[in-house]
Structures are given as structure tokens and as C-alpha cells.
C-alpha positions in Angstrom: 0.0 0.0 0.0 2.6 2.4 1.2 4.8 1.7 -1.9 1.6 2.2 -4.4 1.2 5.8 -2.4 4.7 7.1 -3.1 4.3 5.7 -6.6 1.0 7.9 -7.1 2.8 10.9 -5.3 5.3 10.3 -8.0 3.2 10.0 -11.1 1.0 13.3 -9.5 4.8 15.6 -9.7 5.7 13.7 -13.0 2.8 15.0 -14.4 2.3 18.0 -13.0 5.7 18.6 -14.5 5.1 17.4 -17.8 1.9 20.2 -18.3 3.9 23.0 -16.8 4.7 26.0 -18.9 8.2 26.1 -19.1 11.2 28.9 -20.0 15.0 27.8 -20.6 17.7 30.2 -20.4 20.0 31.1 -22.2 22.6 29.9 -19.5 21.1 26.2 -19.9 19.0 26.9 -16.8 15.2 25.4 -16.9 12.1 27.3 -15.2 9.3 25.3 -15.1 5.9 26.9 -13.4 3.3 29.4 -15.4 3.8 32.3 -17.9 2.2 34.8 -16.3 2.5 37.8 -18.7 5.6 39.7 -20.7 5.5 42.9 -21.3 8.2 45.8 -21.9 10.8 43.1 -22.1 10.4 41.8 -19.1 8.6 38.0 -18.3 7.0 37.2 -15.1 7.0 33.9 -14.0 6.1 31.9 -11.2 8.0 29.4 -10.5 7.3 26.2 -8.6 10.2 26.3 -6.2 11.1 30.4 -6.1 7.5 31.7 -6.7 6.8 35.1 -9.2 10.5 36.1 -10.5 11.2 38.6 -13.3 12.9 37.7 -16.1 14.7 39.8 -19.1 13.5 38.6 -22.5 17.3 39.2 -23.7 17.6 36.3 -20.8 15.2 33.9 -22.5 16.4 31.4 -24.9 13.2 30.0 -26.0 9.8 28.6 -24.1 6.8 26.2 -24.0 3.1 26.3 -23.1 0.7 23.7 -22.1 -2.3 26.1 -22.4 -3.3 29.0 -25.2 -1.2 32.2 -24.5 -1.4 35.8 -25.8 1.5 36.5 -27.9 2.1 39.9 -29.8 4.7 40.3 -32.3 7.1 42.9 -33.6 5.4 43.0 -36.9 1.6 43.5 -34.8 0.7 40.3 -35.3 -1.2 38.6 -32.2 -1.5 34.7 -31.4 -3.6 33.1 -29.2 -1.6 29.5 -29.8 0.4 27.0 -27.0 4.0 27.5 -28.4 6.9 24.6 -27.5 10.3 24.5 -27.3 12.4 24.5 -30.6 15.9 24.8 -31.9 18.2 27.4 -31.0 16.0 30.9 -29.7 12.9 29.9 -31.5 9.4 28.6 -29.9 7.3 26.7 -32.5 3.6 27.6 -32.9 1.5 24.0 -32.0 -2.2 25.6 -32.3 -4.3 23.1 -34.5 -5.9 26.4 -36.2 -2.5 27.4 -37.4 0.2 25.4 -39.5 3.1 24.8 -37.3 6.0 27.3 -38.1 8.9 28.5 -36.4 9.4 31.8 -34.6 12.2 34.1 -32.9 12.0 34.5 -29.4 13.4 37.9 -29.5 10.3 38.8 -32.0 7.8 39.2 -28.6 6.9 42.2 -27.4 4.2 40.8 -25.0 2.4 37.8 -23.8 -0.8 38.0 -21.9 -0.8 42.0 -21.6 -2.8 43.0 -19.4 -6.3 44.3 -20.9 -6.0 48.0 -21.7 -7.4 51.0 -19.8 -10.9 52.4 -21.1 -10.5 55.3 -23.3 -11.6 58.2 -22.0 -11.6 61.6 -22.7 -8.5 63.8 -20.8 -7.3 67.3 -21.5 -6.9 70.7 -19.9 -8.5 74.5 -19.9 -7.0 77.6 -18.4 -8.3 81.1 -18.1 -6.4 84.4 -17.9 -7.3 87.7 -16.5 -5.7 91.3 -16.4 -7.2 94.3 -15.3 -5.6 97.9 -14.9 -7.1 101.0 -13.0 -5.0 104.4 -13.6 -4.7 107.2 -16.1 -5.2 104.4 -18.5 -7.7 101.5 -17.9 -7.3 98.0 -19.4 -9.4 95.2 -18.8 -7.8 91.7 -21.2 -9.5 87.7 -20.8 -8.4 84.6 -22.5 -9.7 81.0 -22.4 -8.2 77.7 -23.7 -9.0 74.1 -23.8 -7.8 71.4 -25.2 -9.5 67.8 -24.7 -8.4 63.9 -26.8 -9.8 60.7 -26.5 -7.3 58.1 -27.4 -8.6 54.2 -28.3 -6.1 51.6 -29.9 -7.5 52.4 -33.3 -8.4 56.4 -33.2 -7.7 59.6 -31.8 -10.4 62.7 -31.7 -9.0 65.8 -30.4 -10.9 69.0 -30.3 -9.6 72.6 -28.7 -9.8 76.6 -28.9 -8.2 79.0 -27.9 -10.4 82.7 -27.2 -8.9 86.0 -26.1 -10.5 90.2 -25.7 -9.1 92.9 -25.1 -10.4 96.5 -24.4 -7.9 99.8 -23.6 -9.7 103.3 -22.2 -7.6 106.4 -22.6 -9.4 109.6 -21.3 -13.2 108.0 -22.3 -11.6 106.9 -25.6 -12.3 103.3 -26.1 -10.2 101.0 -27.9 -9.7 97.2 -28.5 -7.2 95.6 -28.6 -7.9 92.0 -29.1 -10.8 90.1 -30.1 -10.6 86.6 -31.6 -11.3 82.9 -31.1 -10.8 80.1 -33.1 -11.5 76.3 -32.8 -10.2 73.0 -34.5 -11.3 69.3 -34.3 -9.4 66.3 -35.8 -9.8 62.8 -36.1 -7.2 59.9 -36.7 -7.5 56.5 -37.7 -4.7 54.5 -37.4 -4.0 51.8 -40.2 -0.8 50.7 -38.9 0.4 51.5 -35.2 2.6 53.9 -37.4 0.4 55.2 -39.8 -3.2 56.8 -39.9 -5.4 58.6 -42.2 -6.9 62.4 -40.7 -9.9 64.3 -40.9 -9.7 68.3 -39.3 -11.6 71.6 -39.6 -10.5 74.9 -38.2 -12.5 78.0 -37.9 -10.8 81.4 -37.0 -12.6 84.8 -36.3 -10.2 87.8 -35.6 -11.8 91.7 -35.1 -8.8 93.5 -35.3 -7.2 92.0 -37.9 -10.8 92.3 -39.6 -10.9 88.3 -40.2 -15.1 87.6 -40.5 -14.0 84.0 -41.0 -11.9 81.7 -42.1 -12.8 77.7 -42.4 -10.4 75.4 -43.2 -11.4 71.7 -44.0 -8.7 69.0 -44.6 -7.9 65.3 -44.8 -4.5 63.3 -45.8 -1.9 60.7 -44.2 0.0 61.1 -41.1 2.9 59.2 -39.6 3.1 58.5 -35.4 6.9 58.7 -35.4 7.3 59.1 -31.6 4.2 57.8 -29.0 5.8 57.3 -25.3 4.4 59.0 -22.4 7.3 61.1 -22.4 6.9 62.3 -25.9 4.9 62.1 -29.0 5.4 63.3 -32.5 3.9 63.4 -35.9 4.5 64.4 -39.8 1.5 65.0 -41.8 0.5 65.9 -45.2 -2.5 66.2 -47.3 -4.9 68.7 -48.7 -7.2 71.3 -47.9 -10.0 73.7 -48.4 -9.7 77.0 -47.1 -12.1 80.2 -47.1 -11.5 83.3 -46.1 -13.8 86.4 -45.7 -12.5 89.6 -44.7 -14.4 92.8 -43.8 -14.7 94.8 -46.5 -13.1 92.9 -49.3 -13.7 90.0 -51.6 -13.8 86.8 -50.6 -11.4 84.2 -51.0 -12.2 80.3 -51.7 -9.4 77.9 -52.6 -7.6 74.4 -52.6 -4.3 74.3 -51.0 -1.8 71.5 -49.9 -1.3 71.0 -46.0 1.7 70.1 -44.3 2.8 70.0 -40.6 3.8 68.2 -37.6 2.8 68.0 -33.7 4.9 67.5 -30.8 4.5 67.1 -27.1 7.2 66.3 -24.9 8.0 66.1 -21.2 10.9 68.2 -19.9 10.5 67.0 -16.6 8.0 65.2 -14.4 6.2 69.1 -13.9 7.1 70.9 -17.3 5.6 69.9 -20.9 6.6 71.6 -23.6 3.6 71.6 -26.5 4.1 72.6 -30.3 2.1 72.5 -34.0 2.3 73.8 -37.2 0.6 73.4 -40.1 1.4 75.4 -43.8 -1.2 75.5 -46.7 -0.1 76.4 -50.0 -2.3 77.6 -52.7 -2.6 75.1 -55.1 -2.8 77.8 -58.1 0.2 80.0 -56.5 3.0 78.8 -54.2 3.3 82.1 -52.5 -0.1 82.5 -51.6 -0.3 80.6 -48.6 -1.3 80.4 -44.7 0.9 79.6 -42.3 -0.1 78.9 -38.0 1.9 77.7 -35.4 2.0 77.5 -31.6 3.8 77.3 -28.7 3.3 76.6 -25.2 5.0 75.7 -21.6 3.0 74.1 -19.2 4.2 73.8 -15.5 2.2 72.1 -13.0 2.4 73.1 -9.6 0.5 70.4 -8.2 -1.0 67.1 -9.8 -3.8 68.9 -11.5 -3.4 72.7 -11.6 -0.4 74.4 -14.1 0.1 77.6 -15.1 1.0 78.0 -19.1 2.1 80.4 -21.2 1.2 79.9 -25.1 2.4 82.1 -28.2 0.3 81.6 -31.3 2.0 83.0 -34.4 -0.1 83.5 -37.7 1.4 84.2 -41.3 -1.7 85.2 -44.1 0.3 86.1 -47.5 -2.8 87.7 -48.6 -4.3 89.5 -45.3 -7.0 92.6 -45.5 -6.4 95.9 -46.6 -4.1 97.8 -44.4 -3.6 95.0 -42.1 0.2 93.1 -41.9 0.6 89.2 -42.6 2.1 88.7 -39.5 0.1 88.4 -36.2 1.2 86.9 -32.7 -0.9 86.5 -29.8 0.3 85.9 -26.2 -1.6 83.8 -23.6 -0.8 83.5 -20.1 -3.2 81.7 -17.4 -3.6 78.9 -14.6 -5.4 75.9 -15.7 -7.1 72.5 -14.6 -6.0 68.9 -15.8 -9.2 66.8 -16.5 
């Protein structure tokens, strides 16, 4: 009886053994235990003698399932497959849905990620305020905002930027600012690299005597850089733009559009935040429209910031008596959301 026992005990560890998931080294060493998950390079398995260790993929030689993991690959592809051990630092696919083939260990970038965060939307909006009470009086307000919704397949973003400003000398009223504008744009990603774009602007300036101008245009862009440190992108496409100053003609044409958009971190409290976007004239090269921004947001606590933005406009063809270039200033204190 006794030796039956220690015969079943032995079968029961055998076995146990034999359906383990296991990960060999590239030292020779042999983990056997569960895959838990892999992700930025690093595995976490739990072993049956040392428990949940962390191992570098750089570490791993090759590996083996004996139940369906979540495997994504360099290229995007994703596998839901029990891999085994093969020759030199490859794992062999042995899912009956796929035919078997060969793979490079090093070709993971994650195994049973966890699920992702729900999208939601996030952004910021900041107000500004200056008032003066003398021989001259000066009262100036400016709003932003700035919200983006960000799923594995899309991005909507949708912001504006509004800003007045009235001057009285001696009873003699005069302003000095008085403009908005607003833009929305959506992305669709094709590739984790690649999307497709969709964005309209609209622009209203007093001073500058800008009625309107609407801009509506689509075309490719390129995710170069997408790290919670930074993010970058190139775009290019084409465009409608109307313009309707007061007093003169109006102005409807098709123009190219180029750009880029950066956001980077300079530290853990300071973000640095940049566009640009430059539409040609399709029937003359030097008729064209230029905008660009800059701002520095600091964050002096985990929600509030103060910023300062400067917003620099080029129109080759502006109104009557008016200059081509115009830059706006915006300081404020805003809100994380």
C-alpha cells in the first residue's frame, strides 16, 4: 500500500511537470511553473520552487506552453496559440488552427498583456485675467481648452483658444484683441505607425478684420514618436480654405497642407507643446497660410499648471491695411481633467 502511495505521489509531480509551462535560459537553466505575462521586455513567472520572478527577455532562450497564451509580435501580429520548445532561440507555434512554423523568441513584445485602460476623454483649460485701474484703464481675458480621446484604433481631439481685449484712454475706447478660433481632428490609425486624418479649423479675428476663415482637410500622417514622455507626428494632405475679410472679396481655394505636432515632457512638472501646419495655394505657391503654436505648461501640483502659449499666424494675402504677421500671447492657470 505504502509503496503504491509514493508511486501515485510520483506520477502526481511527474505529471504536473510534464503540463507545466516552461522557460529555458539562455545559460542552460530550466524554469518550469506558469507564464504569467511579458510585457516591456520583461517575463513574469512563477515558478514552482522560487514563486513570481522577473525575467529579461534578452535572458530567455526560447519557451513552452501547455495552455493558449497571448503572444504579440514585432510585426503587430497577435497569437492566441500553445507554443513549444524549438531549436536554438525559437518557440514553434502548436495551435491546430495554425500550420506549425517556427518563430524568434526575441520577435515578442508581449504575452498576456494586461487588458487596456478604457478610453476616455483627458485634456486641460485655463483662463487668464488682467485688469488695470490708472490714467489708463485696461481690462484683457483669455480662455483655452484642449480635450483627446485616445482608443487603440483612433484619436479625436478638439480645442480653442479665445482672447478680448479692451484699452480706455481719457473716455476713448479701444480694442485691442478680439478673436477665437477652434479645431477638431480625427485619426484613424491603419498601422500602429500610420493613420489617415480628418480636421476643420475656424478662426474669427476683429482686429485684424478676419469675418471668418474655415479650413477643412484630410491626408496621411505618420506616429513617429508615441511614449508617455513624448509624442510626435508628420503630416501631409490637402485642404479647403475660405476666407472672408471685412470689407473685401472673398477668397475660396484648394491648397496642400503640411505639418507636424509635438508634445514632450521636460520633466515630471514641465511639458513643452508645439504645432504647425502650412497651406499652399494650389494655383500659387506664395499665396499661402501659415499657423503655429507654442506653449510651456508647469504644473504646480498634480492637476493645476500655469502656461504660457504664443500663437504666431502668417496670411500672404491679409486685408487691406492689415500686416501678414500676427502673434498672440496667452498667459493663465489651468485645470488637468
Amino acid at each position: 500500500m505504502i509503496r503504491k502511495l509514493g508511486l501515485l505521489i510520483l506520477l502526481c509531480v511527474f505529471g504536473s511537470a510534464c503540463w507545466a509551462d516552461q522557460v529555458i535560459l539562455k545559460n542552460g537553466d530550466t524554469i518550469t511553473g506558469t507564464i504569467v505575462k511579458l510585457t516591456d521586455s520583461k517575463m513574469v513567472f512563477k515558478s514552482n520552487l522560487a514563486g513570481e520572478v522577473t525575467i529579461d527577455l534578452s535572458n530567455i532562450r526560447t519557451l513552452s506552453s501547455d495552455k493558449l497564451l497571448t503572444i504579440h509580435l514585432k510585426d503587430g501580429t497577435v497569437l492566441h496559440c500553445r507554443v513549444s520548445s524549438d531549436e536554438g532561440d525559437q518557440f514553434s507555434i502548436s495551435n491546430s488552427a495554425l500550420q506549425t512554423q517556427s518563430m524568434n523568441t526575441a520577435d515578442i513584445t508581449a504575452i498576456n498583456p494586461p487588458a487596456p485602460p478604457k478610453a476616455k476623454w483627458v485634456g486641460q483649460v485655463s483662463v487668464g485675467v488682467t485688469s488695470t485701474h490708472g490714467n489708463t484703464k485696461t481690462d484683457n481675458q483669455n480662455a483655452s481648452f484642449r480635450a483627446q480621446k485616445r482608443t487603440e484604433i483612433d484619436r479625436t481631439t478638439v480645442s480653442g483658444d479665445y482672447a478680448k481685449g479692451v484699452q480706455n484712454n481719457a473716455g476713448v475706447e479701444n480694442t485691442t484683441e478680439d478673436w477665437w478660433r477652434a479645431k477638431a481632428k480625427y485619426d484613424y490609425f491603419i498601422t500602429t505607425k500610420w493613420y489617415g486624418f480628418l480636421d476643420a479649423r475656424y478662426e474669427r479675428d476683429a482686429v485684424a478684420l478676419l469675418d471668418r476663415r474655415m479650413v477643412i482637410g484630410a491626408g496621411a500622417g505618420w506616429q513617429w514618436i508615441e511614449t508617455p514622455k513624448t509624442k510626435m507626428s508628420f503630416e501631409l494632405g490637402g485642404a479647403s480654405l475660405y476666407e472672408q475679410y471685412k470689407g473685401s472679396t472673398k477668397n475660396s481655394e484648394l491648397s496642400a497642407q503640411a505639418g507636424y505636432n509635438l508634445e514632450h515632457k521636460i520633466t515630471d512638472t514641465v511639458d513643452f507643446i508645439h504645432d504647425l501646419t502650412y497651406y499652399p495655394s494650389t494655383n500659387k505657391v506664395s499665396d499661402y497660410y501659415l499657423t503655429t503654436g507654442g506653449e510651456l505648461r508647469a504644473h504646480f501640483s498634480p492637476r493645476m499648471f500655469a502656461n504660457l502659449k504664443a500663437l504666431f499666424n502668417y496670411d500672404a494675402t491679409p486685408a487691406p491695411t492689415k500686416g501678414s504677421t500676427d502673434v498672440k500671447y496667452i498667459l493663465g492657470i489651468g485645470l488637468d481633467f
